[in-house]
N, C-alpha and C positions, 0 to 999 in steps of 0.2 A: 427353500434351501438352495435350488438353482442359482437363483437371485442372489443371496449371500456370497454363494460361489465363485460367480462372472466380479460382483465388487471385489471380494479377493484378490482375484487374478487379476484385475484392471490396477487396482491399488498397489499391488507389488508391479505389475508392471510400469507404472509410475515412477515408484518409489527408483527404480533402477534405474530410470533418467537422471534422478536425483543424490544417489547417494552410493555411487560406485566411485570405490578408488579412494578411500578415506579413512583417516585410523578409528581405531577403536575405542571409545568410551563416550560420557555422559557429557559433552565437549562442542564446544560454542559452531567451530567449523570443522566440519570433518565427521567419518565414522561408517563403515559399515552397514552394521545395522544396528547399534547401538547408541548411538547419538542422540543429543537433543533434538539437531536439525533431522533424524530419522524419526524419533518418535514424534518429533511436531508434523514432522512431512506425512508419515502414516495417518494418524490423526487428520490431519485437514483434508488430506486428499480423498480420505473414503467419507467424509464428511460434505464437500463437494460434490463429488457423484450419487450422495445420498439427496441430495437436493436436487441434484440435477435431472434425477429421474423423477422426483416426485413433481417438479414443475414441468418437465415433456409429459407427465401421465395426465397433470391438471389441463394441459393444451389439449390435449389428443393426440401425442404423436409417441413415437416410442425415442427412452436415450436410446443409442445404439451408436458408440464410436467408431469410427472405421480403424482404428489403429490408437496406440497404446501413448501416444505422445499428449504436450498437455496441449498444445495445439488443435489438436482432432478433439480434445477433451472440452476444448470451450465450442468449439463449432458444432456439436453435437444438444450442446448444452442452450446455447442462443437458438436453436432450432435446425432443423432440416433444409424450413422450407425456403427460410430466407437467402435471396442468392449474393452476392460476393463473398469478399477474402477476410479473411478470418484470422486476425493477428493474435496471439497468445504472452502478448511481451505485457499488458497493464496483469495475468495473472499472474507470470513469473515475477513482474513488479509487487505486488503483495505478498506472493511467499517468501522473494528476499526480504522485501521490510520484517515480517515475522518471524524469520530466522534470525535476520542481523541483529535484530532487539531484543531477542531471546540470548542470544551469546553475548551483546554484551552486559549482562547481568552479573559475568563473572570478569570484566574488565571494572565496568563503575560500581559496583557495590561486593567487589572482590573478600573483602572485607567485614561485609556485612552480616550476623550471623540469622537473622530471618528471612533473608533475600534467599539463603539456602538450607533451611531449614538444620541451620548447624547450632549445634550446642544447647540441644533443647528447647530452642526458642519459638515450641510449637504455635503458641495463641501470636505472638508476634507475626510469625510466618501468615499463619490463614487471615490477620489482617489487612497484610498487602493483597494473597490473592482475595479478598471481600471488598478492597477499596476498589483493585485493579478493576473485578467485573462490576464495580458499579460504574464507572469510569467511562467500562466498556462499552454497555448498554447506553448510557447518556450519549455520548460520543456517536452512536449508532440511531438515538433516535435522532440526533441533530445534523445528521446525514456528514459527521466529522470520520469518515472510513480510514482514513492515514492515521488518525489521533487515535483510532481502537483499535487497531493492526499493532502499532506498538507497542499500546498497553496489553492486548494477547498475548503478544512474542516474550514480554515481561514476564506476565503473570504463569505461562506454560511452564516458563523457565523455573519458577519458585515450588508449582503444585509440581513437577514431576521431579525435582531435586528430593521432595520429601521422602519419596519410594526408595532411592540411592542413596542417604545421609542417613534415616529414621532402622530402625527395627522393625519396622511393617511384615516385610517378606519375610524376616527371620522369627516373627512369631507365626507363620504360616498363612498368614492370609492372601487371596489371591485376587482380591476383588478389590477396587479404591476406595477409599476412608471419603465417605460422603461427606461424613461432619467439617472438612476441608473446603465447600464448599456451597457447605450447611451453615449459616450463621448463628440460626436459631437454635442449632442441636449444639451440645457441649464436646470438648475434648475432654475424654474421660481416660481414666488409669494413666495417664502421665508419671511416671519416675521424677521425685522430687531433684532438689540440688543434693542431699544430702546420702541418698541409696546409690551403690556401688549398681554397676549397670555391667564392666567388661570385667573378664580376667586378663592376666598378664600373655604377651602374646613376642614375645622374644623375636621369633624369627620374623615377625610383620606379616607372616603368609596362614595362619591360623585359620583354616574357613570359616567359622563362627564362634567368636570369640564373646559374644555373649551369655553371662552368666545363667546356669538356670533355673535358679529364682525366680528370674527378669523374665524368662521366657516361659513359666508355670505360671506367673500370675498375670501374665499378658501385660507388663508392664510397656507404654509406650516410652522410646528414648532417642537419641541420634548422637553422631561423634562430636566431641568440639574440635574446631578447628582454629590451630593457631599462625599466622599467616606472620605475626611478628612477635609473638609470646608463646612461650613453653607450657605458659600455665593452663592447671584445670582441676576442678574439682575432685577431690580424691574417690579413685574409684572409678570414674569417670568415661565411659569410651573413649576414644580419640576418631578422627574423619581417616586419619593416615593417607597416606602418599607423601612424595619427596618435598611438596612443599606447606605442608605438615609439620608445626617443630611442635605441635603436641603428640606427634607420634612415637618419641624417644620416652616418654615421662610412663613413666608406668600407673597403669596397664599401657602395655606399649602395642602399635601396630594400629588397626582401625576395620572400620565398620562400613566404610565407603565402598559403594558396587557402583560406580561411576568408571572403570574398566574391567576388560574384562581378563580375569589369569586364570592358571591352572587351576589355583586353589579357593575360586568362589564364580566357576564357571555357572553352576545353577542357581545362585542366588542374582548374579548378575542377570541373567534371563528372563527372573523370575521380576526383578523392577522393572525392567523393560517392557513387560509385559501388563504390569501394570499399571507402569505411568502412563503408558499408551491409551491405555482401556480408562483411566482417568482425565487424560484429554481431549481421547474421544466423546464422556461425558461431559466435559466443561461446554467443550465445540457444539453437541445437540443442543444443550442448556441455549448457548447463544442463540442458534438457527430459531428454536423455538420462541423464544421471548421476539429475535425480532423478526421474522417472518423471514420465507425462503426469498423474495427477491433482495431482501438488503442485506440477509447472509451472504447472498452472490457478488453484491457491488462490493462489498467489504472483504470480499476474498478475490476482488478483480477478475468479476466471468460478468461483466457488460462490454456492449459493442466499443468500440475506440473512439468512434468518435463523439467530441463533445464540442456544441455551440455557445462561446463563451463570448459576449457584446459590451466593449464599455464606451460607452455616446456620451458625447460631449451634446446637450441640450439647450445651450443659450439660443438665441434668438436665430441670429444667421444659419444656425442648423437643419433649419426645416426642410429641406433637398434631403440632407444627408440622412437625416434618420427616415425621411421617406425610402430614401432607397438600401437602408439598414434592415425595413421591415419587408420590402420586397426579399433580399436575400432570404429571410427567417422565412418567410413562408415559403419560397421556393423549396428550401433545404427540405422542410416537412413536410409539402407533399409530396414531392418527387425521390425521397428518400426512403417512405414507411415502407415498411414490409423488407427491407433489405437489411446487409450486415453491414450499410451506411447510416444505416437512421440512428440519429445520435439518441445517445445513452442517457444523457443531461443535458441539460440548456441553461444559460447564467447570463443575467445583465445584470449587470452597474453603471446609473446615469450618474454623470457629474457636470456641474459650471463651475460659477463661485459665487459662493462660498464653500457650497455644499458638493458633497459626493454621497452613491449610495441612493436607500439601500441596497442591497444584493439581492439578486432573486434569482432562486436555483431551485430547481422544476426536472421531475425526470416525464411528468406532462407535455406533449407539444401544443396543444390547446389553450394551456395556462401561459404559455412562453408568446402561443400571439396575443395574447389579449393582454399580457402585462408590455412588450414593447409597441402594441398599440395603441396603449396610455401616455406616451411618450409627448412630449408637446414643446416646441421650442419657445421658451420665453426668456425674457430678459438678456444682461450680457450687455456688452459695449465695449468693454473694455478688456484688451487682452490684458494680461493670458489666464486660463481656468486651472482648474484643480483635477487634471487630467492625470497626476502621478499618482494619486490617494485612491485615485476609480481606479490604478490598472493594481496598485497594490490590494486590495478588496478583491481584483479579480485571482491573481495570483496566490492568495493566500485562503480564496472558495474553491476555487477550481482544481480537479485531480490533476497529480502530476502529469506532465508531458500531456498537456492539454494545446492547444491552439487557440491565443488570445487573438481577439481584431480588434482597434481601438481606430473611434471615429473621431475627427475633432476639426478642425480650422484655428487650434491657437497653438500658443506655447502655453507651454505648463509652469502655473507658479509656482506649484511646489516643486521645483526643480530641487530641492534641497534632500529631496528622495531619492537623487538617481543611485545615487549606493544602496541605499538597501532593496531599491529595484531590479539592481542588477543581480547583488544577492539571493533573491527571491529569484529570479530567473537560474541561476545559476543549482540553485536546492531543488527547488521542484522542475527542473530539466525542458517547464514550458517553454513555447514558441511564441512572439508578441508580433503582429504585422499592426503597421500604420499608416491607415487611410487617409490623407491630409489634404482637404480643399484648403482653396484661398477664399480669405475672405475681400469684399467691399466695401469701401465706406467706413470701416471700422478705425475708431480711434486708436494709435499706439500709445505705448507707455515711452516715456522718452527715456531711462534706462531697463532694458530688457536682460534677464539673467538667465534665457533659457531660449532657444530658435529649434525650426525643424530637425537641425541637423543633434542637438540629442535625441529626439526620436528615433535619426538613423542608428546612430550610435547605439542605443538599445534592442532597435530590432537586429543590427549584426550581432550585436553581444549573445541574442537567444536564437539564432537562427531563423529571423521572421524577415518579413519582406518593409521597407518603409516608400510609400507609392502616393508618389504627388502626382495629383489632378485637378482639371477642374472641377466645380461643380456638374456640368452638364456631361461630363465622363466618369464620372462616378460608376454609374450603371454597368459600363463595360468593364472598367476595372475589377468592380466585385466577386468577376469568373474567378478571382483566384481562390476566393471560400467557400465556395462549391468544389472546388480541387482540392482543397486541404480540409474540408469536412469529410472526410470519406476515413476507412477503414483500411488499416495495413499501410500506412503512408509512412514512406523508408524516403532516408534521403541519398542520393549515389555520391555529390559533390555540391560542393558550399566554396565560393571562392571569393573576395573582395581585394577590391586596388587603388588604392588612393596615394599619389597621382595615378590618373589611368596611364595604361599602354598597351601595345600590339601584343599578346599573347595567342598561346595558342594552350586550350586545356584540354588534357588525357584523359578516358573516362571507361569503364567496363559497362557493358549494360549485360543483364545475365537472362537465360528464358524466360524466369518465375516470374519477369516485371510487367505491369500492364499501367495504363494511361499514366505514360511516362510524359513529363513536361517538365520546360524550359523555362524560366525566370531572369531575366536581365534588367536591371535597373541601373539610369543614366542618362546622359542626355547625349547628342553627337556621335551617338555606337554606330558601328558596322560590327557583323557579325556573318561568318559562313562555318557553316554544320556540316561535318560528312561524317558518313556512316560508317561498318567495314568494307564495304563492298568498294568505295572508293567514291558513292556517288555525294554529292552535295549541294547545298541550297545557302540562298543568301537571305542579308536582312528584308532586300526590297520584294522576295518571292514570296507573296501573303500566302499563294496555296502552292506549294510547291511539293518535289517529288520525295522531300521525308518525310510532312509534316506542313500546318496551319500555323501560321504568325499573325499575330494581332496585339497591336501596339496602340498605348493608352497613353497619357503624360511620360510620368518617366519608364513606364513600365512595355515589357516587349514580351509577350508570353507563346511562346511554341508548345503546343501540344503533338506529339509525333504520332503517323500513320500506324495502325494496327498489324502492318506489315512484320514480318521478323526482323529483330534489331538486334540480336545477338551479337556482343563480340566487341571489339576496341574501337569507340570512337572517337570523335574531337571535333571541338568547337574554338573556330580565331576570332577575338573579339580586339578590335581596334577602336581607343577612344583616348583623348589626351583626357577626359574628363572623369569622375572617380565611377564605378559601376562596380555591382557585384552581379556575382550568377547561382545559380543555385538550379539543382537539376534531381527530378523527386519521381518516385511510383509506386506503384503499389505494388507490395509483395510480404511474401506470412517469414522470407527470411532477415531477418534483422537482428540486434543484439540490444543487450542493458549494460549499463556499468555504473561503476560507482566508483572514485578516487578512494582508496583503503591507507590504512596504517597499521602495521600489525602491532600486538600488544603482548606480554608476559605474565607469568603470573600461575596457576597452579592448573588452569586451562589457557594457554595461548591460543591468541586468532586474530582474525581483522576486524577494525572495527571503520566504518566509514566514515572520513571525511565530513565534517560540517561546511566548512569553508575551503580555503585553496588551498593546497600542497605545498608541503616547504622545499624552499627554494634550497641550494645548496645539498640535496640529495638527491637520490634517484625516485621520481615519483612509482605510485605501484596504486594499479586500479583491478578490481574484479569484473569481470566480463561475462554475459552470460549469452551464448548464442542461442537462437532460436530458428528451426529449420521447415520444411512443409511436412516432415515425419519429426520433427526433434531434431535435438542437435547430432543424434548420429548419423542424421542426412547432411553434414555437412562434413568439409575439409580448412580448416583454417589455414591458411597461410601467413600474410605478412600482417602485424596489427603492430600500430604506433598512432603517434604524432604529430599530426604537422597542422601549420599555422595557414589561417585563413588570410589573413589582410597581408601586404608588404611582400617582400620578398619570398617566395615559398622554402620552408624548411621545414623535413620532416626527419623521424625520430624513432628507427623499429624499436620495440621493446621485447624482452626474452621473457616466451610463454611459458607457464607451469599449468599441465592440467592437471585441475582440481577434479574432475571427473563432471558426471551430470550435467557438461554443456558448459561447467563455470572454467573459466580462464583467469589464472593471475598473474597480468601483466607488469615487470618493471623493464622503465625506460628509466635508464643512466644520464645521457644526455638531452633533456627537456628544450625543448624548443623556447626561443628569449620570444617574450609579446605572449599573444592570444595564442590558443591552439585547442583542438578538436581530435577528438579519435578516429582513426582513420581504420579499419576493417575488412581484406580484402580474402578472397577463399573459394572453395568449387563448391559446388551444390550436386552432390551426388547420384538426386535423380535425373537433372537432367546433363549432368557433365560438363556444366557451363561455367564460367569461372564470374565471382561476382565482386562488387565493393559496395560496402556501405559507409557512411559515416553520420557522426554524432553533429549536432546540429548546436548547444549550448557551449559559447567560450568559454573557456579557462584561462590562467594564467598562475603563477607562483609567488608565494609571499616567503618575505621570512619573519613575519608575525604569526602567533598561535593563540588560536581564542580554546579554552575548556571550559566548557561549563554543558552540568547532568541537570535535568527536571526530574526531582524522586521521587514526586505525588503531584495530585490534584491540588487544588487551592478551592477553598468553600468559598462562595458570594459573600462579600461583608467582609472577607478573612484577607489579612496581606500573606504573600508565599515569599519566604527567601532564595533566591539562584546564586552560589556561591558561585563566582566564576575565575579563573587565570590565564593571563596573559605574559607570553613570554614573546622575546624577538632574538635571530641571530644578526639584526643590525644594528646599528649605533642604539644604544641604549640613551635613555633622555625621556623628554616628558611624550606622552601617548597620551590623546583625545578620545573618548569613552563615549559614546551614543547608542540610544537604546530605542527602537521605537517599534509600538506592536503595532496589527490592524482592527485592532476594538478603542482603540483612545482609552485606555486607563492608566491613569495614572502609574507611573514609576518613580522610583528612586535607584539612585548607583553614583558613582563616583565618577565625577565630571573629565577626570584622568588620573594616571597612573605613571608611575615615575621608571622607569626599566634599568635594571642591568642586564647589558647584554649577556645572552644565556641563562636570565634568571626566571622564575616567575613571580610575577605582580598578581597580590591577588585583590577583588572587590566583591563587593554581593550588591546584585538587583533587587529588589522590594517590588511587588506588583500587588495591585488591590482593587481587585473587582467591584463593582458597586456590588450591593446586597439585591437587586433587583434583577441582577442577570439572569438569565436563565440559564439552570443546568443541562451541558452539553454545551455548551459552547467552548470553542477551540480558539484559543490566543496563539498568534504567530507571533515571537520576540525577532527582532531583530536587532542582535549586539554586534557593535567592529570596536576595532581599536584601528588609531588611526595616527599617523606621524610622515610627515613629508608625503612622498609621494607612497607610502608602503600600507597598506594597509591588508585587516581580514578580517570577519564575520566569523558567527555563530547563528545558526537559526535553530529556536525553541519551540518547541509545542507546547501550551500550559493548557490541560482542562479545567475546566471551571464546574464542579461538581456540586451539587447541594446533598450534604447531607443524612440518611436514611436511617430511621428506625425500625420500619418496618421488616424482616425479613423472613417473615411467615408467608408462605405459598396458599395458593386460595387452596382449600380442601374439596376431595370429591366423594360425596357419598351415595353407594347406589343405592334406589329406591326398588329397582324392579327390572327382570329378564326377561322377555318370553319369547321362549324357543321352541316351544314343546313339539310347532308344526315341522320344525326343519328334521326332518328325513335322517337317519343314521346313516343310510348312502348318500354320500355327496355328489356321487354321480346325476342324483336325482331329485338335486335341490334345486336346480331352475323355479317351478310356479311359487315357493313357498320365499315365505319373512320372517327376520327377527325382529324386535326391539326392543333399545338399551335405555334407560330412564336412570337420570342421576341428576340431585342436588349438589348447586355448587355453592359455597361460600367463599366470605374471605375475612370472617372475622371481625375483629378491630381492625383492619385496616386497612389497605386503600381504596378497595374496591375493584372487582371486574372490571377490565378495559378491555380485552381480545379471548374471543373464545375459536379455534381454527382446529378440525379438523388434520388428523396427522396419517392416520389409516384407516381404511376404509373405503368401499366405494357404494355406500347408502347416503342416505339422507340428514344431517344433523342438524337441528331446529333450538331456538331455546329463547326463552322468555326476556324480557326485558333486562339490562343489564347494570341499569339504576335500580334496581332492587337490590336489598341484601342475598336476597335467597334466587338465584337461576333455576330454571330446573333444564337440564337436556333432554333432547328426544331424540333418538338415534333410532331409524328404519332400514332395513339391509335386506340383500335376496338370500337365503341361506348360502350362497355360495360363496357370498365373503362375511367369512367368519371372526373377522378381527375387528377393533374399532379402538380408536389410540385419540382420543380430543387431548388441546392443549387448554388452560382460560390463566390468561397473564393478567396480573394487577396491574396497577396504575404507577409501581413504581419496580415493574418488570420479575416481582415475582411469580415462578412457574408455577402452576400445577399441571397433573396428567392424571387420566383416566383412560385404563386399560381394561380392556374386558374380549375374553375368547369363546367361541362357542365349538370348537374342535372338538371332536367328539375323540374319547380313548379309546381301546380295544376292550375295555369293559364294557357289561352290560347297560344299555341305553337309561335306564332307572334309575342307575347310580351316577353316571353324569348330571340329570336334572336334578339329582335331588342334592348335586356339588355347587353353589356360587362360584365358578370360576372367576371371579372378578379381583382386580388389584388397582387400588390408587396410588399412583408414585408420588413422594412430591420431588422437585427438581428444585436445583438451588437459586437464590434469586436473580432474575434476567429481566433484559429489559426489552416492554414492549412496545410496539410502532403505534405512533400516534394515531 
C-alpha cells in the first residue's frame, strides 16, 4: 500500500509540471485536470514509474528519485550507479509527440464520428482502437518507437472519448468496458438506430438527460454530433455544446462530459476517472506484450546518446572505415557503465550502386562485429550513393540523434538534397561530414554534386563538415567522442560566407561541463577571452583557457575545468568562409516545435510538417527543461535569429502555457535561415544562460496538407489524399514524392495553383506482399515552383493483418501452501508453489512467458508445445505471483494468484482457490 501511495504522490507530482494553468475539459491542449493531455499524462506517467521500479528491482537497486521533476525521473530510472548528466528532453520528446497526436484527433478527423465515439458508432470506434494497438505492437516489435508513440496518442484519444460521448458513467459503471479492447468479446446491449435514447432538454443544462428505459435496461448509446448538419435520428441524444448544430434539434442539449459545469460536475469526474483507469489498462497491456525495456525506449527513458555511422565503402576507403571502427570501439568501451553509453548504434554502408542495409542494434557487441564486416571494395568512379545511406540513416534513427557520414566522393544522388534537408529539418537530427581526398581516382567530366553540398547540409542540421586527409583522420574523430555523450546543449551556432573580422557574444552558465569550441576554415585567426578579461589565441595549443588542436579544416578548443561562468567572446578573423559552433554539456535545454493553431469544437495547435508560412507571424511551442524542471528556471529573452550572413534576430511575445511549455509568436521572422535562440537564469545556481537550436529553418508560402488515417496491409496499395495551397504567384507546382523503403508510388507529377487556393492530389503507395509487418515508411512530399518550395513528411505502417485475437488462456493445476505460516512474521524458512497450464488454442502459439510479480522462481516447459505447464516456487513471504505468456501475434494473457491469508480462520483460506486468470487484450510481443 505504501508503494501505491509514494506512486501517487510521484504521479501527481508530475502531473503538476504538466498540466498547471490550463482550461477545463476533454481538449486537445490544455486543462486542469481534466484534459486528454491530463488523463494521457496520468496514465503514462504512473505507467513509467511502474516500469521503472520494476527494472531498478530486476538490477538490484532501489527507484528512489530525488525530486519530483521528469528529469530526476529518468536519472533514477537509467540507474544510480551510472555517473554523468542525465538529459530529460528525448522523454519530454515522447510525451509531446503523444499528446500532440492525441489532440490532433479533433483537428484531422474533426468530423469523424468513430474517431470520437460519436453518434453511436460504437463497433467502428473499437476498430480503430484494434487497428491502432495492432499497429502499436508491430511498430514496437520493429523497434519503429516514433510510429507507435503516435499511433497511442491516436488511439488514447478515441478509447477515452468513449467514457465522455457514451452513456457508460451514466448507467453507473465505474470501471472500463474491456470489450473496447477485447476484440474477441462482443459489444453487447447497444441501442439501435431506431430507440429513443434522450429526453427533451430546453435549457442545454439538464444533468442527465438520459431516458430511463435506456438506463434500466443498460442500454449502450452516445450523442451525435453535428459539426455541419442538424440532422439525427429521432429521439436521438445529441453530443451538445456550441459547436453542436444537433444540439438545437430536439431532444435538444447533450450528453457530452468533455467539460466540466455546474450541472454535470459528477458525471464529468466520473469519465475522467475512468478514461484514466482505461488507459492506464491499455498502457500495461503495451508494457506487457512488449517488455519493460522497449516500453522505456518508446516512452523515451534511454540514455541520449546514439551511435549513428554511414560509410561510404568503395575501394579507397579502407583508412577511413579503419578508423570509423577504431572510434566505435573506443565509444564502447570507454563509455559502458555511464549516462554516455549509447542507447543504439546504427550503420548504413553505401557505394554504387548500392546503399544499406541498416543495422540498428541496442547491443554494443553486435555493433562491432557488424562494422567490422565492413570491407572496402570496388569504386573508381566518383561520385557514390551517399544521399540514399544518409536518408536510411535519418529516417532509422531517433530524432535529434547525431549523424557522422564518411566518404571521399560527391554524392550522385544529389537529386535528394531536398528531401535530406527535409528529413533533417523533421526529425531535428545533426549530420557531421568527415570528407578525405582521394588519389588516383577518376573524375566524371560533368559533376552535379562537390563537397560543398555536404557543407551546406551539415550548416542546414547543425553538424560540422571537416576536410582532411587521410592520415588526419584519426585526430579529427575527437569530435564523436564529444558529441557522443549525454546532455549535449548547444550555447551558439554561427556561419559567414564571405568570412570577416567579427567578434561573437556568448553566456556560458555554471550547469555547463566539457564545454568546446568548433571552428571550421582555412586562413582563421582566432582570440577567446573569458569574463575575467583574460585571453588566448589560435597559435596557443595549451593555453591559459583551454587546449587547441587543429586538424585540416577543423580547430577544436576544449576549455579548462576552471570556472567559466559569465559573458564571453570569441574574434574570429578570416577573408575565407568559416563557421563556429560552441556546445556542452548540461540537463538545462529546451524542445520546440514550429505550431499552427486550429478551430473547431476543441481548438489547439497542431505542429508544423514543413516550414511556416511566410507573410505572418511564425508561432512555435517550447518546452524548457531545467536540473529540478522547468521551475528551476527563468526565461527571459526567446527568438530568432539567423545563423549565416549578416546577423538578425527576432524576440518573440511569450504565452505561458504552464508545465514548462512556452508559446512563442515572432511578428517579424528573420529573411534566410534561422534558429531559436533561448536565453534565461537557472535558479539554482543564479547564473544566467543561452541555448540555442541547432536545425535551420526558413519560411515558405507554399503549404503542403496531407493526414495518414491507417495502416496499409503488404500487397495492399493505401491512398494519401493530399493539398497544396501557395500565397505566391499561382501557376504550375512540381509534385515529388519519395520514401525510404523504394516502393513504388503514384501522385500527380504537378498541380496547377491559384493563388490562395488549394490544389488538391492523392499519393497511392503499395507495399510488396513480402514486407514485413512493422515496418515504418517515411514519405517524403514537396511541392515545388521557382525557387519557393515545402514538404510534408509521412509516417505509413505497414501492418499485416490479424485474426487471431484470443489471449493464451491460464488454467490452474495446483497450490501449495499448506506450510506457509498464518504469521507472516514467520514465513522466512517456508515455500509455496503455484502450477498452471498454459494454452493458446488455435492460434498462434506461446512466444514470451515473463514474470510480472513476484520474487520466487518461475520455470516452464518448452514453448513449442501446445500445452506449457508453469512452475512457480516462492519463500512465503512473497505472497503474490502475476506471470504474463504473450503469443506470437502479441496476444496477452496473465496469471494472478495470492496466498494472503484473511483474518478468518486459517482452514477456510486453504480450503478458498484464491486464484484469478485475467485475459488482457491483444499486444504485442518482442521478438
Amino acid at each position: 500500500m505504501s508503494r501505491l501511495i509514494m506512486t501517487s504522490l510521484q504521479v501527481l507530482a508530475l502531473l503538476a509540471l504538466y498540466l498547471s494553468g490550463r482550461s477545463v475539459a476533454f481538449v486537445p491542449i490544455g486543462g486542469e485536470a481534466s484534459t486528454h493531455v491530463s488523463i494521457t499524462g496520468t496514465a503514462v506517467l504512473q505507467t513509467v514509474m511502474e516500469t521503472c521500479r520494476a527494472v531498478a528491482e530486476a538490477a538490484g537497486h532501489e527507484f528512489k528519485p530525488t525530486g519530483s521533476s521528469p528529469e530526476e525521473l529518468v536519472q533514477a530510472c537509467l540507474g544510480p550507479t551510472a555517473t554523468g548528466e542525465v538529459s530529460g528532453a528525448k522523454f519530454h520528446s515522447a510525451l509531446q509527440s503523444i499528446y500532440t497526436q492525441n489532440g490532433l484527433v479533433d483537428r484531422d478527423f474533426v468530423n469523424s464520428a468513430p474517431h470520437h465515439f460519436n453518434s453511436e458508432a460504437f463497433l467502428e470506434g473499437r476498430r480503430l482502437i484494434t487497428e491502432g494497438v495492432v499497429a502499436i505492437k508491430a511498430n514496437i516489435r520493429s523497434e519503429n518507437f516514433q510510429a507507435a508513440r503516435e499511433t497511442l496518442g491516436r488511439v488514447l484519444h478515441t478509447l477515452q472519448d468513449f467514457y465522455s460521448h457514451s452513456n457508460w458513467v451514466e448507467l453507473g459503471y465505474t470501471e472500463p468496458y474491456i470489450n473496447l479492447i477485447r476484440p474477441d468479446l462482443p459489444l453487447d446491449n447497444l441501442a439501435d438506430v431506431d430507440t429513443a435514447t434522450c429526453s427533451d432538454c430546453a435549457s442545454g443544462t439538464c444533468p442527465n438527460p438520459i431516458l430511463p428505459n435506456i438506463l434500466k435496461e443498460k442500454k449502450l448509446t452516445s450523442g451525435y454530433m453535428g459539426i455541419f448538419s442538424a440532422a439525427k435520428p429521432k429521439g436521438k441524444c445529441s453530443h451538445g455544446g456550441a459547436g453542436d448544430l444537433t444540439a438545437t434539434a430536439v431532444p435538444r442539449g447533450g450528453i457530452s462530459k468533455d467539460e466540466r459545469h455546474s450541472d454535470n460536475v459528477a458525471l464529468h469526474t466520473a469519465a475522467v476517472n475512468v478514461a484514466t483507469a482505461a488507459s492506464l489498462q491499455l498502457l500495461q497491456d503495451i508494457r506487457f506484450a512488449a517488455g519493460d525495456d522497449d516500453f522505456l525506449r518508446m516512452m523515451g527513458i534511454a540514455r541520449s546518446s546514439v551511435v549513428c555511422f554511414v560509410i561510404d565503402t568503395t575501394g579507397s576507403m579502407k583508412d577511413d572505415i579503419a578508423q570509423a571502427r577504431a572510434v566505435v570501439y573506443e565509444i564502447i568501451d570507454s563509455k559502458k557503465g555511464t549516462q554516455d553509453e549509447p542507447s543504439e548504434y546504427i550503420l548504413v554502408p553505401f557505394n554504387d550502386p548500392r546503399f544499406g542495409p541498416m543495422t540498428k542494434t541496442t547491443d554494443a557487441e553486435t555493433m562491432k562485429r557488424e562494422i567490422s564486416k565492413l570491407t572496402a571494395t570496388g569504386g573508381g568512379d566518383e561520385p557514390e550513393m551517399c544521399l540514399s545511406g544518409l536518408q536510411l540513416a535519418l529516417t532509422g534513427a531517433p530524432d535529434s540523434s547525431h549523424i557522422y557520414v564518411f566518404t571521399d566522393a560527391t554524392a550522385k544522388d544529389i537529386h535528394l538534397k531536398d528531401t535530406i534537408v527535409a528529413l533533417m529539418r523533421t526529425t531535428k537530427s545533426t549530420v557531421s561530414f568527415f570528407m578525405t581526398t582521394r588519389s588516383r581516382r577518376r573524375r566524371r567530366s560533368l559533376q552535379a554534386a562537390s563537397f560543398e553540398d555536404y557543407k551546406d547540409l551539415a550548416l542546414a542540421s547543425g553538424g560540422q563538415a571537416i576536410q582532411v586527409s587521410k592520415n588526419q583522420l584519426p585526430q579529427a574523430t575527437d569530435i564523436i567522442l564529444d558529441t557522443s555523450t549525454s546532455a549535449l546543449v548547444t550555447i551558439l551556432q554561427r556561419a559567414r560566407n564571405p568570412g570577416k573580422q567579427e567578434t561573437f557574444s556568448f553566456m556560458l552558465d555554471e550547469s555547463l561541463k566539457n564545454i568546446t569550441f568548433y571552428i571550421t576554415g582555412t586562413s582563421i585567426t582566432f582570440t577567446l577571452t573569458n569574463p575575467a578579461g583574460v585571453s588566448q589565441s589560435h597559435n596557443e595549443a595549451n593555453g591559459k583557457l583551454g587546449t587547441i588542436q587543429t586538424v585540416g579544416n577543423l580547430r577544436r578548443i576544449r576549455l579548462n575545468a576552471d570556472k567559466h561562468t559569465g559573458a564571453w567572446q570569441i574574434n574570429i578573423n578570416s577573408n575565407q568562409p568559416y563557421t563556429l559552433k560552441v556546445t556542452g554539456q548540461s540537463t538545462i535545454t529546451f524542445i520546440y516545435d514550429f505550431v499552427e493553431s486550429f478551430k473547431g469544437p476543441h481548438p489547439g495547435y497542431a505542429v508544423l510538417s514543413g516550414r511556416p508560412q511566410a507573410g505572418q507571424p511564425a508561432s512555435l511551442m517550447l518546452s524548457i527543461m531545467g536540473r529540478k524542471g522547468p521551475s528551476s528556471l527563468s526565461v527571459g529573452a526567446v527568438g530568432l535569429v539567423t545563423v549565416s550572413g549578416p546577423e538578425t534576430a527576432s524576440n518573440g511575445t511569450a504565452t505561458d502555457m504552464g508545465n514548462g511549455d512556452i508559446l512563442v509568436t515572432v511578428v517579424a521572422v528573420p529573411e534566410g535561415e534561422f534558429v531559436i535562440s533561448l536565453k534565461g537564469t537557472d535558479k539554482i545556481s543564479k547564473s544566467e544562460f543561452q541555448r540555442q537550436s541547432t536545425t535551420q529553418m526558413s519560411l515558405s508560402r507554399v503549404n503542403i496538407q496531407a493526414v495518414v488515417d491507417s495502416s496499409v496491409e503488404p500487397g495492399k496499395a493505401l491512398e494519401v489524399p493530399f493539398s497544396v495551397r501557395t500565397q505566391g504567384p499561382g501557376g504550375i507546382y512540381t509534385i515529388t514524392a519519395k520514401n525510404d523503403r523504394d516502393i513504388p508510388m503514384t501522385y500527380p507529377p504537378s498541380l496547377t495553383l491559384t493563388t490562395g487556393q488549394y490544389g488538391n492530389g492523392t499519393l497511392t503507395i503499395k507495399p510488396a506482399a513480402s514486407i514485413p509487418s512493422g515496418t515504418d515508411v517515411t514519405v517524403t512530399l514537396e511541392a515545388k515552383s521557382g525557387g519557393d518550395s515545402n514538404y510534408a513528411v509521412l509516417k505509413i505502417s505497414v501492418v499485416t493483418k490479424i485474426t487471431d485475437f484470443v489471449p493464451p488462456l491460464c488454467q490452474v493445476v495446483g497450490v501449495l501452501a499448506d506450510d506457509c505460516p498464518h504469521d507472516v512474521s514467520q514465513c522466512g524458512p517456508f515455500q509455496w508453489q503455484f502450477l498452471a497450464n498454459l494454452t493458446d488454442g488455435n492460434g498462434t502459439g506461446i512466444e514470451i512467458i515473463a514474470l510480472q510479480q513476484g520474487n520466487g522462481n518461475l520455470t516452464y516447459t518448452s514453448l513449442s508445445k501446445p500445452l506449457v505447464v508453469a512452475n512457480y516456487t516462492a519463500s512465503c513471504c512473497s505472497q503474490i505471483v502475476e506471470f504474463t505468456a504473450v503469443d506470437k501475434v502479441g496476444n496477452v494473457g496473465k496469471c494472478y494468484h495470492s496466498i494472503e491469508r484473511s483474518a478468518g480462520p486459517p482452514a477456510l483460506f486453504l480450503s478458498l482457490p484464491l486464484w484469478l486468470c485475467l485475459l488482457v487484450s491483444p499486444l504485442l510481443a518482442r521478438p
